[in-house]
C-alpha positions as CSV (number, residue, x, y, z in Angstrom):
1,X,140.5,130.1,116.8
2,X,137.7,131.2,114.0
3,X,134.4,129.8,114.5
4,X,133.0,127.1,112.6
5,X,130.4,128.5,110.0
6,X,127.2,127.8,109.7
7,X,125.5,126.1,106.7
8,X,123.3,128.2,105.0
9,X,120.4,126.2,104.1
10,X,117.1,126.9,102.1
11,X,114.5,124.7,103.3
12,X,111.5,124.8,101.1
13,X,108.3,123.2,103.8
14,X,105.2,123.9,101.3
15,X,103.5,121.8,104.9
16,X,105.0,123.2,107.8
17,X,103.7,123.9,111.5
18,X,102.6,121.8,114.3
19,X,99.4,119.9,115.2
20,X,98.5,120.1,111.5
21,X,98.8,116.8,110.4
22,X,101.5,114.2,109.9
23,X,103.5,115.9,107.2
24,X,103.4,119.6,108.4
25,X,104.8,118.2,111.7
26,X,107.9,116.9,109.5
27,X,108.5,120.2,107.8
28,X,108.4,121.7,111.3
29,X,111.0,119.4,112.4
30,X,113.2,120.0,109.8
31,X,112.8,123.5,110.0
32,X,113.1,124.1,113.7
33,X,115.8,121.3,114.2
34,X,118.3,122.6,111.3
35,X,117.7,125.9,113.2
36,X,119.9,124.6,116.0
37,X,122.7,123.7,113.6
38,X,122.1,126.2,111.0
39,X,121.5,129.7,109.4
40,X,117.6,128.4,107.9
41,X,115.6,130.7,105.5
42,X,112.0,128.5,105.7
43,X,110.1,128.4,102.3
44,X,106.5,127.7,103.1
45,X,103.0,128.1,102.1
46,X,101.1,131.4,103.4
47,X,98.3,129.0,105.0
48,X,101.3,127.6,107.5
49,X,101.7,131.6,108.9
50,X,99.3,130.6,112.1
51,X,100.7,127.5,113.0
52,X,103.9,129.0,112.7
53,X,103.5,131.8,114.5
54,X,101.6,129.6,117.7
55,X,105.1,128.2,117.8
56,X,107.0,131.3,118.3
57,X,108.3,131.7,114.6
58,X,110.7,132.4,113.1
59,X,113.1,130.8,115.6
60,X,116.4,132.0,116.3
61,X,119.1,131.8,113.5
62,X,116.3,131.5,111.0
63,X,114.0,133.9,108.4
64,X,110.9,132.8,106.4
65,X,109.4,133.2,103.2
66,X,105.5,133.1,102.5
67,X,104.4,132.1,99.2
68,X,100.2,132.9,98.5
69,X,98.5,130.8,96.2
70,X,95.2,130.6,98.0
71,X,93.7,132.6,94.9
72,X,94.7,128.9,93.2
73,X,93.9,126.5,96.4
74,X,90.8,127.7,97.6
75,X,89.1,127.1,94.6
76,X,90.9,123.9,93.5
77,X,90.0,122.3,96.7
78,X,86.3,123.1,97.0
79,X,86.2,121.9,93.4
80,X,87.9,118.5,94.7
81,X,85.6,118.2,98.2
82,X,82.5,118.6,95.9
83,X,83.9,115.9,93.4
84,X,85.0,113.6,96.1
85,X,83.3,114.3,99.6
86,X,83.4,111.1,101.4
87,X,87.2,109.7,99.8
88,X,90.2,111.9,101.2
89,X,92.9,110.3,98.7
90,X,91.5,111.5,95.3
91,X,90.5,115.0,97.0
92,X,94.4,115.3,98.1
93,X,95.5,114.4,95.0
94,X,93.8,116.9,93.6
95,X,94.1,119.4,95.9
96,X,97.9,118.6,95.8
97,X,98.2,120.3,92.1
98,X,98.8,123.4,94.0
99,X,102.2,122.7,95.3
100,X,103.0,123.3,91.4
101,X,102.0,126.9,91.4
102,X,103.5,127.1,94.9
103,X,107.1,126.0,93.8
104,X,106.9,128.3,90.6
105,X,106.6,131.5,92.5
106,X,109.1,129.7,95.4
107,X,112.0,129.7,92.4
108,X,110.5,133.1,90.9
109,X,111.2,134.7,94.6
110,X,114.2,133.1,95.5
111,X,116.2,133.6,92.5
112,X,115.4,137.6,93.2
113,X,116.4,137.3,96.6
114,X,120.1,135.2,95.1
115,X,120.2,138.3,92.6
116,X,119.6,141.4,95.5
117,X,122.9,139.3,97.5
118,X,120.9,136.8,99.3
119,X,123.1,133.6,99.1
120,X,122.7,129.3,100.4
121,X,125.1,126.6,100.9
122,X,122.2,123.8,100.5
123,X,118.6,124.2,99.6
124,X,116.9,121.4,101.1
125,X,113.0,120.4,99.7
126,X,111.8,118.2,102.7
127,X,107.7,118.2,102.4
128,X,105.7,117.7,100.4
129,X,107.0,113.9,101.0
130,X,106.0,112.4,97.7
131,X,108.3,111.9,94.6
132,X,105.6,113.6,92.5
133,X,106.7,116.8,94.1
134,X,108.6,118.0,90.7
135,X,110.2,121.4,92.1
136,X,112.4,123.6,90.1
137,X,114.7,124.9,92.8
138,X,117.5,123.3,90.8
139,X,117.8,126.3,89.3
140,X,118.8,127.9,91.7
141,X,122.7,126.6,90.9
142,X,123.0,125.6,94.5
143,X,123.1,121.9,95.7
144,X,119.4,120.3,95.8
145,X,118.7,117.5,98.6
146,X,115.1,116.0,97.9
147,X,113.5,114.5,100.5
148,X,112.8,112.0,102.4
149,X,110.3,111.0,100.0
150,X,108.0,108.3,100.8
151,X,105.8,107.0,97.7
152,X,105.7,105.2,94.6
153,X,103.2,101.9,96.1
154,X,101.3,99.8,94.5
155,X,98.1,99.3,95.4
156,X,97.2,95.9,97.0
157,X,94.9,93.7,94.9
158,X,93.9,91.4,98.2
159,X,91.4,94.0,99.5
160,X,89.3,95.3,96.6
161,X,86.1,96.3,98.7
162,X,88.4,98.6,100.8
163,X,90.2,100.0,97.7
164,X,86.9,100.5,95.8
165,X,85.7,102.9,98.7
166,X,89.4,104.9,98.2
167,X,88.7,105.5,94.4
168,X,91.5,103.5,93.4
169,X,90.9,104.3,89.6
170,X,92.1,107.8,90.5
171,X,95.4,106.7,91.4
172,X,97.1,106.8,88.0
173,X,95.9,110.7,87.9
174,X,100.4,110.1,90.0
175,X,101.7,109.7,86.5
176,X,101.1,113.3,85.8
177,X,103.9,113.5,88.5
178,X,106.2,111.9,87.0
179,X,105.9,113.5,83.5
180,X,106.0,117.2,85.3
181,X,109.2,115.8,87.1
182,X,111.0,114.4,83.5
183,X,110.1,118.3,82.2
184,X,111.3,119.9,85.6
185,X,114.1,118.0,85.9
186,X,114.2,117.9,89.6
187,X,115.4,114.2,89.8
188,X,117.9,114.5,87.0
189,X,119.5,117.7,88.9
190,X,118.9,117.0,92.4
191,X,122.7,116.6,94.1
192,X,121.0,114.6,96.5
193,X,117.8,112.3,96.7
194,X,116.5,111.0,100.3
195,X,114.2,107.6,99.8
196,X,112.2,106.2,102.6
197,X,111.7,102.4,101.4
198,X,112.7,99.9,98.3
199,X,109.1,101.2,96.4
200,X,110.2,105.0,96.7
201,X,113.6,103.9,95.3
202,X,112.4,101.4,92.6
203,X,110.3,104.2,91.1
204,X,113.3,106.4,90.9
205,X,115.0,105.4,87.5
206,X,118.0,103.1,87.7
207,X,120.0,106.1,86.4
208,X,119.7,108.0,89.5
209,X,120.2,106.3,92.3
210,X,123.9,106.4,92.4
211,X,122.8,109.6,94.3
212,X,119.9,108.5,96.7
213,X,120.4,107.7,100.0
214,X,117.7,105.9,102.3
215,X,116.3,107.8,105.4
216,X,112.8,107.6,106.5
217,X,110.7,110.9,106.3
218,X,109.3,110.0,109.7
219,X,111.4,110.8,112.8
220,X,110.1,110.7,116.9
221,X,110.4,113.5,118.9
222,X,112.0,111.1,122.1
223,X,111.5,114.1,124.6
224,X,107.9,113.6,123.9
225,X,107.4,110.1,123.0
226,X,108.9,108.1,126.3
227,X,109.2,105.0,127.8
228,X,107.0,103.7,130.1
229,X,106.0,100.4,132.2
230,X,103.8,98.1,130.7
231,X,100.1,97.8,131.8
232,X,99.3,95.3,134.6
233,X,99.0,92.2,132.1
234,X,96.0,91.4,130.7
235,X,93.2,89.3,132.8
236,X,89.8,88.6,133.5
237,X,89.7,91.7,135.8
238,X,92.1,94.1,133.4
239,X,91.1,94.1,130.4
240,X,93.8,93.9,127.2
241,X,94.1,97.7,126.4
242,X,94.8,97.8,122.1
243,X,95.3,101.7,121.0
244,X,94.8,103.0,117.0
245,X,95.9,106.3,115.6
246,X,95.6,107.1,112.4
247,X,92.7,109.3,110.0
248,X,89.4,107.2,110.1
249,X,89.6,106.4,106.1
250,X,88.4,102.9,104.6
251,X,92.4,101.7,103.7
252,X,93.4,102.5,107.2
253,X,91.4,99.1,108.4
254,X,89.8,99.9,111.5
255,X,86.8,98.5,110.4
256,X,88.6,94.8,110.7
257,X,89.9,95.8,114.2
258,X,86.3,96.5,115.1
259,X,85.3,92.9,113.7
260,X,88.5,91.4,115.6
261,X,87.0,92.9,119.0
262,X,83.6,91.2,118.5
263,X,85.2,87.7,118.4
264,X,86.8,87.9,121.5
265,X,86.1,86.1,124.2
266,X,88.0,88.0,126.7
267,X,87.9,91.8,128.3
268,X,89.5,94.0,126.1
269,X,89.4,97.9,124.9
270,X,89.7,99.5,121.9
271,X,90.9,103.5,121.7
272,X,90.7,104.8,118.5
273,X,92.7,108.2,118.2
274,X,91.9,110.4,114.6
275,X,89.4,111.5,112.8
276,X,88.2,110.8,108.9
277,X,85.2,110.4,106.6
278,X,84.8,107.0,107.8
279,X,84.0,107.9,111.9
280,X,80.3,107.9,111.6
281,X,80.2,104.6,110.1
282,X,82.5,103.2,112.1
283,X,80.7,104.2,114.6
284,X,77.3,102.6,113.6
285,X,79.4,98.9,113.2
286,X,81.0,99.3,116.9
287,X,76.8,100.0,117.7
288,X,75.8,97.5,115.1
289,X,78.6,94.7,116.6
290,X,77.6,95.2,120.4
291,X,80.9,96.0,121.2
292,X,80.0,100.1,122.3
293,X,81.6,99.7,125.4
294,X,84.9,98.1,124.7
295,X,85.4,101.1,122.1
296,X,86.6,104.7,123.2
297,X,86.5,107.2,119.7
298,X,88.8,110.0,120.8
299,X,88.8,112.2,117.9
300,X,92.0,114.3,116.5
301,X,94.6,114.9,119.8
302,X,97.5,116.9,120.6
303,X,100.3,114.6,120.2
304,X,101.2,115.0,123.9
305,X,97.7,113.5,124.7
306,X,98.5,110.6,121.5
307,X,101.9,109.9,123.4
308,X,99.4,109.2,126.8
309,X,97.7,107.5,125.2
310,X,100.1,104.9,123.6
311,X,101.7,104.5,127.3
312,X,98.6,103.3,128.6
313,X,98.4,100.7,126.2
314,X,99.1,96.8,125.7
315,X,100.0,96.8,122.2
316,X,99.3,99.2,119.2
317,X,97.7,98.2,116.1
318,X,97.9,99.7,112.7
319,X,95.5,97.6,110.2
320,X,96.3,99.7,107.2
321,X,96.2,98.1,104.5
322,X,97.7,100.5,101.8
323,X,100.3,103.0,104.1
324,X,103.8,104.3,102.5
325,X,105.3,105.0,105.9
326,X,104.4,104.2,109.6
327,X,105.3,107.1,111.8
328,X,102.8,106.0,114.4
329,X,104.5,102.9,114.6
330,X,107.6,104.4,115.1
331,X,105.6,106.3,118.2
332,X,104.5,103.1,120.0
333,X,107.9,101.9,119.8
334,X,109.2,105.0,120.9
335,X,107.0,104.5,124.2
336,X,107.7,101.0,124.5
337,X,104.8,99.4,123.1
338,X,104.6,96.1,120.6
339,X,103.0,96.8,117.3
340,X,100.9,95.0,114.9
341,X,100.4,96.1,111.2
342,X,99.9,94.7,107.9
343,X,102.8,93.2,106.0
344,X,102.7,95.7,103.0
345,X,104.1,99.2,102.3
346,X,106.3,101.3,105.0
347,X,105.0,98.8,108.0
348,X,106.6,95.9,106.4
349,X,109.9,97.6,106.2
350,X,109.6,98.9,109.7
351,X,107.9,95.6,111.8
352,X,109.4,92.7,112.0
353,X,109.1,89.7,115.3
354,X,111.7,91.7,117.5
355,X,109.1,94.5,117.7
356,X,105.7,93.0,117.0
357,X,104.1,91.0,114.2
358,X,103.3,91.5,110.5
359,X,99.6,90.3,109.4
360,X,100.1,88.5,105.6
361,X,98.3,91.1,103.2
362,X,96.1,88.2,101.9
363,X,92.9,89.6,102.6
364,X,90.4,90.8,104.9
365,X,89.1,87.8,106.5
366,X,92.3,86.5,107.2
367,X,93.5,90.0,108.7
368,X,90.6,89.6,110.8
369,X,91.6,86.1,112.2
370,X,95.4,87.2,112.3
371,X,94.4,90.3,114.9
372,X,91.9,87.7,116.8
373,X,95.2,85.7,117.0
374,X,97.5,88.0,118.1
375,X,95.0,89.6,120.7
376,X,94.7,86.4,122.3
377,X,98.8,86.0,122.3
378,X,99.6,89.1,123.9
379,X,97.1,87.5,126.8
380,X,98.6,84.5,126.5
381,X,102.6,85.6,126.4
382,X,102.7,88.7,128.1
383,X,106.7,88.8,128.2
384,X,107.5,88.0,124.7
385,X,105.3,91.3,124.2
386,X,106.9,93.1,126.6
387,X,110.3,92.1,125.0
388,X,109.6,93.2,121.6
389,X,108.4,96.7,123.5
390,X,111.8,97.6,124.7
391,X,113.0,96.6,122.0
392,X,111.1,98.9,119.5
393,X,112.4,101.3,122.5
394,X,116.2,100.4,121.6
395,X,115.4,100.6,117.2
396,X,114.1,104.1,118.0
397,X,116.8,105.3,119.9
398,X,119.6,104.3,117.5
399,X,117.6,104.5,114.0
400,X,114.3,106.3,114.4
401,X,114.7,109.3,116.6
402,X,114.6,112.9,115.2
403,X,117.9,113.7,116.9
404,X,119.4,110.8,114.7
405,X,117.6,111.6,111.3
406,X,119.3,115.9,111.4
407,X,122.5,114.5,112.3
408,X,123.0,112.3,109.2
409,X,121.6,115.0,107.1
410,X,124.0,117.5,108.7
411,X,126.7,114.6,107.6
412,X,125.0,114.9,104.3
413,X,125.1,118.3,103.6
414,X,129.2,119.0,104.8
415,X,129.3,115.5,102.0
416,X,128.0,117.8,99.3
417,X,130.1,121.0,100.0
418,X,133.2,119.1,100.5
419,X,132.6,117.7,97.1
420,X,131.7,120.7,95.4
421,X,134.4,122.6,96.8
């Protein structure tokens, strides 16, 4: 009996490697996951060759490709830093202009490498995770698969003194996405496009979404991210343990957590897990509020120390006020911890009363009240949080999990081939 071949995909990762940040950690999952399944030739940006090679890659069954354009990005992000020091979203935007330049010498090395005998089943473009990513690997002749891609939100009108401190009147500089995407054509010949939630998709035109599918760019690792016993409850002599992660950055609403503390009447503690532009004054307001003590600033963490940390808590809270996607909420879950978030963006499509409770996006000083509320009920009601924990256990398992997400693309990509065959 002849083996089964292997798929031969092209994965194209321009962030890849671990304990990098959010997104390189999903281009190393896709990378080293396909691996298993796969023969993987790994596209990815020259600046990812440490990471990578910390982590014992290549991996079996795989090869990788580096493209340089730090002769392009070095100087485009110290232009952006000096423009925008103290707001990361307009410096990444910026900054981001380089994946351009990237996937132009990706295509110009690729096709060489299809000309000298090199061949692919799939090529698969999984980060960057944004629909702005216009890449011309289409031309390639092989079946494209974009995505996940998480993006396309609006911003919210109900918090204008946060957005002001994001440089909100940057944000249209995304339309120059979209224009390098209708001259690319990576949407119109993409075989197959991967959205994350209904705002991705609606910004996809109606034409083309006969061929997207939805799957959420974030997965959990469950090997890492485990179940645990809740915390003694809550009392007078233990005090209610809430947990953040996230970048310390003015839309990500920590500030309103710290204001949520002071109003409590009861022992509670605060661990706040990330770093950011905004730590040193977030900082001064936990000194300013009185509330030092109840407040533990960790810093950036390994994400074995993050998953810890989540499994020492009561309940996790994510006050974001503007965020596409959610995968930290996806890690409390995965631990067995309730979650509270904002209802807008990815957390609105990912919380709902079965795992935690949705804050209404009307503004700051009812988001303020809403956490001082739900504080005070996870005291109060102890099992109904507990529930909704194992069940945000269960929604990982069957929807959420890593394992999960490269099995349906696997089911994917044998879709494709069987068609084009």
């Amino acid at each position: 009996m002849n083996p089964v071949k292997k798929i031969k995909v092209l994965v194209s990762a321009y962030q890849c490697g671990t304990n990098m940040g959010s997104v390189s950690q999903i281009g190393w999952e896709w990378y080293s996951r396909l691996s298993n399944s796969c023969d993987v030739t790994l596209l990815t940006h020259v600046r990812n060759r440490p990471a990578l090679t910390a982590a014992n890659a290549p991996l079996a069954n795989s090869n990788i490709l580096f493209i340089d354009t730090e002769w392009f990005a070095g100087p485009l992000y110290r232009f952006a830093e000096s423009c925008f020091p103290n707001s990361e979203h307009p410096k990444f935007l910026i900054a981001s202009l380089d994946f351009f330049v990237y996937d132009r010498l990706a295509v110009r090395l690729t096709r060489q490498l299809l000309k000298s005998g090199q061949s692919w089943d799939i090529v698969h473009a999984v980060t960057p995770v944004s629909p702005l990513a216009a890449t011309g690997l289409h031309n390639l002749g092989i079946p494209l698969v974009l995505g996940p891609w998480n993006g396309g939100l609006a911003s919210p009108t109900t918090f204008p003194e946060i957005m002001k401190a994001e440089s909100k009147w940057l944000y249209p500089v995304r339309n120059v996405g979209r224009l390098l995407d209708a001259w690319i054509g990576s949407t119109h010949k993409a075989a197959l496009i991967l959205t994350a939630t209904r705002s991705t998709l609606a910004g996809i035109p109606l034409r083309f979404h006969a061929k997207c599918r939805f799957m959420l760019e974030n997965g959990v690792d469950l090997n890492l991210f485990k179940p645990t016993p809740w915390p003694q409850e809550p009392s007078i002599t233990h005090p209610l343990q809430i947990v953040f992660v996230g970048r310390l950055l003015p839309f990500k609403g920590v500030a309103m957590l710290l204001e949520a503390l002071k109003s409590l009447d009861f022992p509670v503690h605060l661990t706040v897990v990330g770093e950011g532009s905004e730590r040193a004054q977030l900082e001064s307001l936990t000194a300013e509020l009185g509330i030092v003590k109840k407040v533990l600033f960790t810093g950036n963490l390994p994400l074995h120390e993050v998953a810890q940390i989540m499994q020492q808590a009561h309940v996790f809270c994510l006050p974001s006020v503007r965020e596409s996607g959610g995968a930290v909420l996806l890690e409390a879950m995965a631990v067995g911890r309730p979650v509270i978030a904002i209802d807008f963006g990815g957390p609105a499509e990912i919380v709902d009363e079965g795992v935690g409770v949705k804050l209404p996006a009307t503004g700051k000083a009812a988001v303020i009240q809403g956490l001082i509320e739900q504080f005070e009920s996870v005291r109060q009601q102890p099992e109904l949080w507990k529930a909704r924990g194992l069940e945000g256990r269960h929604r990982v398992e069957t929807s959420y999990s890593w394992d999960a997400k490269i099995a349906g693309a696997l089911a994917l990509y044998s879709e494709l081939l069987e068609s084009k065959s």
